[in-house]
C-alpha positions as CSV (number, residue, x, y, z in Angstrom):
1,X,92.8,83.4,59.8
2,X,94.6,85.5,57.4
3,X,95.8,88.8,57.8
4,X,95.2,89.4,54.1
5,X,91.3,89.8,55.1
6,X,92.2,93.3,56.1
7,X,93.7,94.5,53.4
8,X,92.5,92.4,50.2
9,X,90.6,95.7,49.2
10,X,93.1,98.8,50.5
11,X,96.6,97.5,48.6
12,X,97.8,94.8,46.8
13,X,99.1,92.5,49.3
14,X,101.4,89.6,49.9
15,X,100.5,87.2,52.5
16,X,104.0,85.5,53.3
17,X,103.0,83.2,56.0
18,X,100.7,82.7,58.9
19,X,98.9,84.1,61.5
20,X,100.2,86.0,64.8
21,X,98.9,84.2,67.9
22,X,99.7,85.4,71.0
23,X,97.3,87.0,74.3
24,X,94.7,89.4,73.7
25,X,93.4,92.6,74.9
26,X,89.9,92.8,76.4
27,X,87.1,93.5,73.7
28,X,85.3,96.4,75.3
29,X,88.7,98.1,75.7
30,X,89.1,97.5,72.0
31,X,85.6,98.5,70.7
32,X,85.9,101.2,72.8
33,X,89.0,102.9,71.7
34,X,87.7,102.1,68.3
35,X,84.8,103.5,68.6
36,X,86.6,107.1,69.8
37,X,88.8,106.5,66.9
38,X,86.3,106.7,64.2
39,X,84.6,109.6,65.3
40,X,88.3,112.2,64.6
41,X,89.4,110.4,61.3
42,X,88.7,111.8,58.0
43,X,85.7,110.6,56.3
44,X,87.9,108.6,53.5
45,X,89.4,106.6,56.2
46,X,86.3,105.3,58.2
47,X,85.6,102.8,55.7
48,X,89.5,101.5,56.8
49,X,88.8,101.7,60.5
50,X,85.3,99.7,60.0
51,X,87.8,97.0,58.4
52,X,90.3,97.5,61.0
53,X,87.9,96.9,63.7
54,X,85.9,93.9,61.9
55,X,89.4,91.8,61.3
56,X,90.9,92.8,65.0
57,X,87.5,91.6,66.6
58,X,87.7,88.1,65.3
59,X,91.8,88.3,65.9
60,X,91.6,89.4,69.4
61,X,89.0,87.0,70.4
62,X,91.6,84.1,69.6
63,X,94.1,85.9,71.3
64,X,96.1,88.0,69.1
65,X,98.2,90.9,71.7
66,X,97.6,94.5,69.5
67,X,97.1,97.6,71.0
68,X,95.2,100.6,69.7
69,X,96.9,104.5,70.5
70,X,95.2,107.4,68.9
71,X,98.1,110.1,69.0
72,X,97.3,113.1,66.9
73,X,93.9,112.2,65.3
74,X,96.2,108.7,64.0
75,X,95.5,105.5,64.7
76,X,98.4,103.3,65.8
77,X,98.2,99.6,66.2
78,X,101.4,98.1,68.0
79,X,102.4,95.7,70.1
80,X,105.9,95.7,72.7
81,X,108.8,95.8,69.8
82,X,108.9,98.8,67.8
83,X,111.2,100.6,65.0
84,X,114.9,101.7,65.4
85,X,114.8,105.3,66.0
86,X,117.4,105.8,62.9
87,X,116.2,103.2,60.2
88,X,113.4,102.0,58.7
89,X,114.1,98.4,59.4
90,X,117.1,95.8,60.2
91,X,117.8,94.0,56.5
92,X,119.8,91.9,58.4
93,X,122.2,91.6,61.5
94,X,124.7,94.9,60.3
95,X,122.9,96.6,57.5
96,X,120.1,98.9,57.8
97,X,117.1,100.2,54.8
98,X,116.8,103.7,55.8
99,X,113.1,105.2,55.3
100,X,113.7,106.9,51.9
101,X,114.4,103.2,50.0
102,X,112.4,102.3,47.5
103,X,109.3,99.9,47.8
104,X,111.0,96.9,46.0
105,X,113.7,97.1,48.6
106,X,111.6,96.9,51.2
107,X,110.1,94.1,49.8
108,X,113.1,91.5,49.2
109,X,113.6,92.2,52.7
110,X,110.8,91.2,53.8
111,X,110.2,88.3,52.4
112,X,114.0,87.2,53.2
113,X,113.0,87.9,56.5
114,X,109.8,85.4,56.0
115,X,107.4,88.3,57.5
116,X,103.4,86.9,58.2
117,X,102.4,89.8,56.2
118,X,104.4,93.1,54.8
119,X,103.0,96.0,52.8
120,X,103.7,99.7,51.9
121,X,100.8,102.3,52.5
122,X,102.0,105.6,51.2
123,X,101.9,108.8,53.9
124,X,102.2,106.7,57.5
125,X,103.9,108.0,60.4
126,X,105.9,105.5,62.3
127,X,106.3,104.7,66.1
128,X,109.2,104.4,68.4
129,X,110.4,104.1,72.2
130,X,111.9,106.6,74.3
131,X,114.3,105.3,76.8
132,X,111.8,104.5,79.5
133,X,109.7,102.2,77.1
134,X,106.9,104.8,76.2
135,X,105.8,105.0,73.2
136,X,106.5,108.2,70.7
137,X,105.4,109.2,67.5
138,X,109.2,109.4,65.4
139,X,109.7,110.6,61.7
140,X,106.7,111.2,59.3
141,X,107.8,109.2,56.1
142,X,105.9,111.7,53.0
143,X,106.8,108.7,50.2
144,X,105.8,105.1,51.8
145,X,104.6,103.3,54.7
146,X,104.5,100.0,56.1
147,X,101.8,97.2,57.8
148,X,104.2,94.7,59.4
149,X,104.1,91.8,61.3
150,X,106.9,90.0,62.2
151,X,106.9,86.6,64.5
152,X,110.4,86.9,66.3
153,X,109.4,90.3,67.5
154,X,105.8,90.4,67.3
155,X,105.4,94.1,65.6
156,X,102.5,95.5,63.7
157,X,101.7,98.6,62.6
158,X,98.8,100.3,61.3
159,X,98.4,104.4,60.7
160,X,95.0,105.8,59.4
161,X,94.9,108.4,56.5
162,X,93.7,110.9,58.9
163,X,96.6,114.0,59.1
């Protein structure tokens, strides 16, 4: 399954590989949290969540590992690896694209990087670690934001419109 069946109708996407596969959360956690979810988003984002919740229901049940944190009426969907705490992403092993590149940056990165799926959602707030491994919301990005899943490190990413 393709993670493109989430977003076919929020974004124009670009699918740049195949799916994540790796253990799974319990379903009644997931519904659960979901469920609490939906009921402190803005209206214009249920319709996202019902998505959200219909593509990670089939996912999780062939054991894809995404967590769900509500933190500040948002919805965060993450796994263990998150964001440097300075830059957007790695481009590559010295170089850095800091939060404020452009889209089309973003883009030839990611698909150098051969991401499963990569796309910019504008007005998302991104997560990071503090030094003990919890995570913490880090710097709201106002002009672009990201859905992201990358194999080596297993990260994805998902903010609702809700502020």
């Amino acid at each position: 399954m393709y993670l493109s069946l989430l977003f076919g109708c929020l974004a124009k996407e670009f699918v740049l590989g195949v799916l994540l596969v790796i253990d799974g959360p319990s379903q009644a956690r997931w519904n659960a949290v979901a469920k609490a979810a939906g009921t402190t988003v803005k209206k214009e984002a249920e319709s996202f969540m019902f998505e959200v919740n219909k593509c990670f229901r089939e996912m999780t049940s062939q054991g894809v590992d995404i967590e769900l944190r509500l933190v500040n009426n948002s919805v965060f969907f993450f796994s263990e690896s998150v964001l440097d705490d300075n830059f957007l992403y790695k481009k590559d092993e010295e170089t850095y694209i800091d939060r404020t590149e452009a889209l089309p940056a973003f883009e030839e990165w990611a698909k150098d990087k051969k991401f499963d799926v990569a796309m910019f959602i504008p007005g998302y707030v991104f997560l990071d670690q503090d030094k003990a491994g919890r995570a913490k919301i880090n710097t709201v990005c106002k002009t672009s934001g990201v859905i992201i899943v990358k194999p080596t490190y297993n990260t994805f990413m998902i903010q609702t419109m809700a502020h």
